[in-house]
C-alpha positions as CSV (number, residue, x, y, z in Angstrom):
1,X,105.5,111.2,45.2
2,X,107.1,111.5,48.7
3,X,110.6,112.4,46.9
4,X,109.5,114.3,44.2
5,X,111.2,117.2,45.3
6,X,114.4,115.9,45.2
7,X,114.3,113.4,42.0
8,X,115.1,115.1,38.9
9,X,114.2,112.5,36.3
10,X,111.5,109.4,36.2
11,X,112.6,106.3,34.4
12,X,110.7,103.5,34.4
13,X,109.5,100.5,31.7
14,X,106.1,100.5,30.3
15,X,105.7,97.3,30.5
16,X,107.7,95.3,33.6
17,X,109.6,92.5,31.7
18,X,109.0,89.9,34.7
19,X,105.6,90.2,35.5
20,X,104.0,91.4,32.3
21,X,102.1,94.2,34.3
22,X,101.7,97.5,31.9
23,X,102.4,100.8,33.7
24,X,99.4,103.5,33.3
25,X,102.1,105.8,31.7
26,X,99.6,108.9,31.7
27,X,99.3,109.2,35.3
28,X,102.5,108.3,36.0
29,X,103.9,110.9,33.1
30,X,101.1,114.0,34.9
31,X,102.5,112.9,38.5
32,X,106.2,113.1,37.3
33,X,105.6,116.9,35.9
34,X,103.9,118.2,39.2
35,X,107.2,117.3,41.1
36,X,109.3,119.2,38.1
37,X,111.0,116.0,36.9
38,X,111.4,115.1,33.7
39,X,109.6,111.4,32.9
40,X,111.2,109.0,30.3
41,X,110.3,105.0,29.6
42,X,111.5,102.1,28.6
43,X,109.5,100.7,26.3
44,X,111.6,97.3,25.0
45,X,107.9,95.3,26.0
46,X,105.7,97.8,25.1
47,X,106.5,98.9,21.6
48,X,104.4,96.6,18.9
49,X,102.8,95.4,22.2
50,X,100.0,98.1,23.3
51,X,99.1,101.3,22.6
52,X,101.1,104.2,22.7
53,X,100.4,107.9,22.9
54,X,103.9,109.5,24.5
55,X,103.0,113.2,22.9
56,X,99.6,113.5,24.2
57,X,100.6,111.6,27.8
58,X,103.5,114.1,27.7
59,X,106.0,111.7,27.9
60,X,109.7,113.4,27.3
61,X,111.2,110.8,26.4
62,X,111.7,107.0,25.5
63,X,113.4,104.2,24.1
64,X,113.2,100.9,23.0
65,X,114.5,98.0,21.2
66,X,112.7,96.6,17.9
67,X,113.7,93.0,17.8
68,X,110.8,92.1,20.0
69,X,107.5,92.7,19.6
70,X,108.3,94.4,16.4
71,X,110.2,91.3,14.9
72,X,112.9,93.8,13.2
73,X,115.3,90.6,13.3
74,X,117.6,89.7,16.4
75,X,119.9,92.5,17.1
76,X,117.9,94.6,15.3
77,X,118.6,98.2,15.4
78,X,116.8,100.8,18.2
79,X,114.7,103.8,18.7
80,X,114.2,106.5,20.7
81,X,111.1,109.2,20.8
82,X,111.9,112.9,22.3
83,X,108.8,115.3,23.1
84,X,108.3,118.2,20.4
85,X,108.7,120.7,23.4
86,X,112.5,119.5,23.9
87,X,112.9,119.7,19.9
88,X,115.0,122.9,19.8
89,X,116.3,122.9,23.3
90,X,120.3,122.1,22.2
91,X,121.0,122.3,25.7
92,X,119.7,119.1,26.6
93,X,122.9,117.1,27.8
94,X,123.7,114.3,24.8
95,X,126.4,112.2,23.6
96,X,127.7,114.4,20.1
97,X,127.5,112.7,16.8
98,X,128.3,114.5,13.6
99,X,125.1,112.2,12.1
100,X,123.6,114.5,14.1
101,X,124.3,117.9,12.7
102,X,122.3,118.9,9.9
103,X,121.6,116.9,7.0
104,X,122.6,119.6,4.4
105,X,125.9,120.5,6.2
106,X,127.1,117.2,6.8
107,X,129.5,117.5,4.3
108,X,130.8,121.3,4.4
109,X,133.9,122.3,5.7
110,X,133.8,122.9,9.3
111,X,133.4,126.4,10.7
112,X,136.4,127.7,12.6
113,X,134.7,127.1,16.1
114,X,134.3,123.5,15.0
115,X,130.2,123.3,16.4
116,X,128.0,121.0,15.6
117,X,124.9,122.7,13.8
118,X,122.4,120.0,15.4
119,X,119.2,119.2,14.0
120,X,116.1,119.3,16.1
121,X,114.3,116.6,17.5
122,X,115.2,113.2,18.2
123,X,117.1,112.9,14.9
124,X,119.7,115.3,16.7
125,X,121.1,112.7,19.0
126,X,122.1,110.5,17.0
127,X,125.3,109.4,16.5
128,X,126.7,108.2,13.2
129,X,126.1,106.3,10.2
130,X,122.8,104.2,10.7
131,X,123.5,100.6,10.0
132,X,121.8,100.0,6.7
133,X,120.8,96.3,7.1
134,X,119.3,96.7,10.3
135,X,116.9,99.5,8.7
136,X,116.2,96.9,5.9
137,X,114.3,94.5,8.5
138,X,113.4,97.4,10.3
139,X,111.2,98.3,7.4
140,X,110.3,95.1,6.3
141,X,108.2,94.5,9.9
142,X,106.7,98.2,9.5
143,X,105.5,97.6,6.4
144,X,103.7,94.8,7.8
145,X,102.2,96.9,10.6
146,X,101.3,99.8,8.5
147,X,98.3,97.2,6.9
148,X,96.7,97.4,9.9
149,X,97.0,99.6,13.1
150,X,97.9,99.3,17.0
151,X,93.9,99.6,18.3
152,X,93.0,96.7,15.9
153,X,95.9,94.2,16.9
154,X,95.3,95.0,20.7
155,X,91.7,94.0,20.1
156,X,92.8,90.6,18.5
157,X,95.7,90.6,21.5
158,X,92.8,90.8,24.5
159,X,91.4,87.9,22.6
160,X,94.2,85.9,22.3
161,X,95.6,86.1,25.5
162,X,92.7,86.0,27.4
163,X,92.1,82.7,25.5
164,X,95.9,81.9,26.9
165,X,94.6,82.8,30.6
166,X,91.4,80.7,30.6
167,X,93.4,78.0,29.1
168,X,96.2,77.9,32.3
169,X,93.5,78.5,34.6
170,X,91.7,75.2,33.9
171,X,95.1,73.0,33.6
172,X,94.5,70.5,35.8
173,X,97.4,69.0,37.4
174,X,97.7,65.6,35.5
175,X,98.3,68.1,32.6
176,X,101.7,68.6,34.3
177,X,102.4,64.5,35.0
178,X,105.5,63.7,33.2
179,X,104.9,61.5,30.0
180,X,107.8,59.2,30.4
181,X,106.6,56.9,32.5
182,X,104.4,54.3,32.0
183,X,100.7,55.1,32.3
184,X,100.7,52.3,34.8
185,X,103.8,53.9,36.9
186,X,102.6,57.4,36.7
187,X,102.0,59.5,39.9
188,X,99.7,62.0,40.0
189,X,101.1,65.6,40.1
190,X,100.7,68.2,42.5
191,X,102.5,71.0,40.2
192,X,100.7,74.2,39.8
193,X,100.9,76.9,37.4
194,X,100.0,80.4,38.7
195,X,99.6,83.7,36.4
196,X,101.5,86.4,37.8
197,X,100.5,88.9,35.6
198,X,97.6,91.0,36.3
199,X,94.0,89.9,35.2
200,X,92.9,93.2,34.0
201,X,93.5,93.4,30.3
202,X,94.1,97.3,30.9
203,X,97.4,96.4,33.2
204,X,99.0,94.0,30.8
205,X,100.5,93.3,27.1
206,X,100.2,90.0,25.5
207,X,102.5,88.4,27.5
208,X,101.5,86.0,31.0
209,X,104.2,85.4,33.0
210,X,103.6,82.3,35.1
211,X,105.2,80.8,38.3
212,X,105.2,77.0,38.6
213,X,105.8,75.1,41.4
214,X,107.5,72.3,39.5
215,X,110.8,72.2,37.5
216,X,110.6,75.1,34.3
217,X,113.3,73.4,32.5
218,X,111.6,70.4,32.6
219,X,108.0,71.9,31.6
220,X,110.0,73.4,28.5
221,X,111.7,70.2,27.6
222,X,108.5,68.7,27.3
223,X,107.0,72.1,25.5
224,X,110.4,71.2,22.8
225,X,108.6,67.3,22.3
226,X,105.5,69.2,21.2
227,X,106.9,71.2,18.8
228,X,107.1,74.6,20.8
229,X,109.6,76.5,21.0
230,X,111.4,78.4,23.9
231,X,113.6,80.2,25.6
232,X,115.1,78.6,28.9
233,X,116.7,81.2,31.6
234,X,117.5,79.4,35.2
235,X,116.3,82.2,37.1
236,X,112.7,83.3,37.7
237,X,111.5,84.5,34.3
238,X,108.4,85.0,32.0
């Protein structure tokens, strides 16, 4: 880290949303800490995705959304991890909430300086009242994950996806030819499908992202006729 003695804080996803490529967090967490900064993570592609240890890397913090890999519902609500070691530091800057003074007190009269008495941990930046429907689904896809665990699913993940990868990697090109035109008509196709993501099963999620040479709104039209569905963006995008 050229920088590192002037960059305060380290901010990056651990997985990168376009390519699919997953960031070795543990390095990147050790390297962040010999320059002084403070290391935090995005982890909207990660979470319910791959495996996680933020206390042991020494991650300080992180956030994520649930709604994707953890199929909390669309919109579902957030999270957001803090290190033990930062538990009791009520110094750290944060947005006050009175949800996040202490559960006991909630409800007392104020003191005369007015102070939030904060709990520790994570717990103490939060805001106000959690919305209670968004928990429900929350919950609901836990539940589901608690009947098995993260090292079992990312062994059935490497299986399935590397399925997925040896799949695209045989697609010949009159896979791609359009089927509405007459078999008689048809030209053969010189589209070409190529994984962007990286190979190694270490450096990735479930997710491929591909890069096609033909039109990817009309390779998801055609996905639609088969029954697949998918989500269409005009820009270059897993």
């Amino acid at each position: 880290m050229e920088e590192g003695d002037s960059i305060a804080l380290v901010y990056i996803p651990g997985i990168q949303y376009l390519t699919g490529q997953a960031f070795d967090l543990k390095a990147i967490t050790e390297a962040a800490h010999s320059k002084g900064c403070y290391m935090g993570t995005d982890l909207a592609h990660a979470i319910g995705n791959i495996e996680l240890h933020l206390t042991d890397w020494g991650v300080d913090f992180a956030c994520w959304c649930n709604y994707k890999y953890v199929c909390s519902s669309p919109a579902g609500i957030a999270g957001f991890y803090l290190h033990e070691k930062h538990a009791y530091n009520f110094d750290l800057p944060r947005m006050m909430g009175w949800w996040a003074h202490k559960r006991n007190k909630r409800f007392d009269r104020p003191t005369l300086n007015n102070r939030l008495d904060m709990q520790p941990g994570a717990v103490g930046f939060t805001m106000t009242t959690t919305p209670c429907l968004d928990i429900v689904t929350l919950i609901a896809s836990l539940n589901v994950f608690k009947l098995t665990d993260m090292k079992t699913l990312r062994e059935k993940s490497r299986l399935l996806t590397g399925y997925y990868e040896l799949l695209l990697k045989n697609l010949s090109s009159d896979n791609l030819e359009s089927d509405q035109e007459p078999k008689a008509k048809k030209k053969k196709s010189t589209a070409t499908v190529k994984i962007i993501t990286p190979s190694d099963p270490d450096q990735r999620g479930c997710c491929l992202a591909l890069k096609m040479s033909c039109s990817g709104e009309e390779v998801c039209k055609r996905m639609l006729q088969r029954g697949i569905t998918y989500q269409w963006r005009s820009h270059d995008h897993p």
